[in-house]
N, C-alpha and C positions, 0 to 999 in steps of 0.2 A: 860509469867509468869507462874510457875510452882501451882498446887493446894495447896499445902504448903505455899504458899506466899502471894495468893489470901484467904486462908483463915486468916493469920496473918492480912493481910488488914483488913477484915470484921472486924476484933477485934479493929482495929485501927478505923476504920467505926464511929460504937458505943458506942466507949471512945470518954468521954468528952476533947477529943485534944483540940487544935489550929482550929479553926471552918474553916479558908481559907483551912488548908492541911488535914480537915475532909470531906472537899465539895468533895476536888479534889479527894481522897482517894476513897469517895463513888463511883464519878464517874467510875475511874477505873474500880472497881469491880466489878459494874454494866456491862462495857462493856467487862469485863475479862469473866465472867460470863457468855454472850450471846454469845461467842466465845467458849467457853467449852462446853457447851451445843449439840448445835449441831452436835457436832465432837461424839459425844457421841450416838446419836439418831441412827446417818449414823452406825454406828459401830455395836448398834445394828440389825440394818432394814438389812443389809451387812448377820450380821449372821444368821439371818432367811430365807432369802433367799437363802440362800446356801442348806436349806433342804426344803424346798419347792416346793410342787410340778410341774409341766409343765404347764404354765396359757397362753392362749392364745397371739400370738406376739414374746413369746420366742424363740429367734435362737437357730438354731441346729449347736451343734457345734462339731468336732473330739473330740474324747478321747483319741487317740493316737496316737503314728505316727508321721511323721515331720509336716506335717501340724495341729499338736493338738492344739485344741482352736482356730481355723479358722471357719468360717462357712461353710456351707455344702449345695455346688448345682449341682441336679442331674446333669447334666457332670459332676461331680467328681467318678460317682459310675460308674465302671461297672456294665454292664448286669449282672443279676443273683449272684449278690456278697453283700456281708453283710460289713457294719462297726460297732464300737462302738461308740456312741455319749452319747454328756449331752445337756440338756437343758439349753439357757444361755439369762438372762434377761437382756432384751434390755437399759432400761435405767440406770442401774448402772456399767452392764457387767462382774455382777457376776456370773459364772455359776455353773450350781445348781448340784456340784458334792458331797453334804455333805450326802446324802444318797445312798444307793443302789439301794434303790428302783423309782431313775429317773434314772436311765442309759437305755438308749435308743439301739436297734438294729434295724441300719436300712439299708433296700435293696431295690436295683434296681429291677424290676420285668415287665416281659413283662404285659401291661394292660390289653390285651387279656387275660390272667388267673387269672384274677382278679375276684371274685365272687363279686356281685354288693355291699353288704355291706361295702366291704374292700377298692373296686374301689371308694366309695365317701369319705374316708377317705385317699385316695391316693392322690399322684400330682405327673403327668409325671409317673407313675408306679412304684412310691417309696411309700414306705413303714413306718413307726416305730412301735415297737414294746417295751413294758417293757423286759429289758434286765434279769429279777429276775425272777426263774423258779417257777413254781406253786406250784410245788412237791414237795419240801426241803428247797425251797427259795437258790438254789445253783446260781450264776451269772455264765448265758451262754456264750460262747465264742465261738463256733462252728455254721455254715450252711453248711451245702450239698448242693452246688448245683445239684448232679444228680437225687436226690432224694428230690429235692424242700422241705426240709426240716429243720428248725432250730431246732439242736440237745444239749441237755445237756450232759455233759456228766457223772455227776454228778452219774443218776442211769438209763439212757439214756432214755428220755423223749423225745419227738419229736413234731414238732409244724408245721404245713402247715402258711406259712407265706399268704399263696393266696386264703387263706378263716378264715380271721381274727385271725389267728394263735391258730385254735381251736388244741388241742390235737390228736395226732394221731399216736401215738405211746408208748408207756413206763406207767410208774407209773400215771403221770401227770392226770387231768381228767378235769383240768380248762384251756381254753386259757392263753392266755398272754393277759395283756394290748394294747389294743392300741392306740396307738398317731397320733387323725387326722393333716394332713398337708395341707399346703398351699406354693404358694411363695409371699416372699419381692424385688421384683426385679427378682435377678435369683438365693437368697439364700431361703433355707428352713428355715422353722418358724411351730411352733405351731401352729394350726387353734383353737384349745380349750384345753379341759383337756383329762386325759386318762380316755377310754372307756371301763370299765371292771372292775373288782379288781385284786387288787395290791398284789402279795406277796405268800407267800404258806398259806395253811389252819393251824390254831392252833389246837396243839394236844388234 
């Protein structure tokens, strides 16, 4: 029953009808009504989520690629190589692509060059990263691997992924976020929220 009908009902409800097809009428409505409702809740809680930040439990999932929107477990990464991900909540299976600023960069990385802060946010010597550069707020797309570096290429900004992806090069003066991990099985997940601030400085 369409909300145009359901609320004709209500009118029918409340007019002194025929009291048997006023009962039945009410009923209806009442259960028209708790059927609408919730469809409506979900709808909203859907769009919140979608810009929401990384909350612990979230899969990590591709942002591109053929396997986009799959989950993500390190045997999927090479060594020393970077993907694009989003964070995507497990019980509705929305993922949280409505901002920039949860796009995730993440890489394989041998453990051994892991400086201890970044190795306890690590699993298996993977990595994440806020994918939004610090400096312009430009979205990175670039790693070196020969020079262990994630590059913007925006105003060329440079970030050591293997020491919390402090700044290390270019305009830049803030890290990136980082995203601790864990595993679900043999998929990656969120362990908590992002570690740092998020976004470039305002002017």
């Amino acid at each position: 029953m369409s909300r145009e009908e359901l609320a004709q009902e209500r009118d029918d409800c409340v007019s002194p009808a025929d009291p048997g097809r006023r009962k039945a009428i009410c009923l209806l409505v009442a259960t028209g009504a708790t059927t609408v409702l919730p469809s409506h809740r979900s709808a909203t809680a859907a769009a919140s989520a979608v810009t929401e930040r990384p909350k612990a439990g979230d899969k990590i999932v591709f942002a591109t690629g053929e396997h986009k929107g799959q989950p993500i477990r390190p045997n999927d990464l090479q060594p020393n190589t970077m993907v694009i991900a989003w964070p995507k909540e497990p019980e509705s299976g929305v993922v949280r692509d409505g901002s920039p600023l949860n796009r995730l960069l993440v890489l394989r990385l041998d453990p051994a060059d892991l400086d201890e802060a970044t190795r306890q946010r690590a699993i298996e010597g993977v990595v994440a990263y806020s994918g939004f550069c610090t400096h312009a707020g430009c979205l990175i797309e670039q790693y070196k691997p020969e020079e262990h570096v994630i590059f913007c290429h925006c105003h060329f900004s440079q970030f050591d992924p293997r020491a919390n992806a402090k700044a290390v090069g270019g305009p830049a003066t803030r890290p990136l976020a980082g995203l601790p991990l864990k595993l679900d099985g043999d998929n990656l997940v969120a362990a908590g929220e992002f570690a740092g601030k998020l976004g470039a400085p305002k002017a």
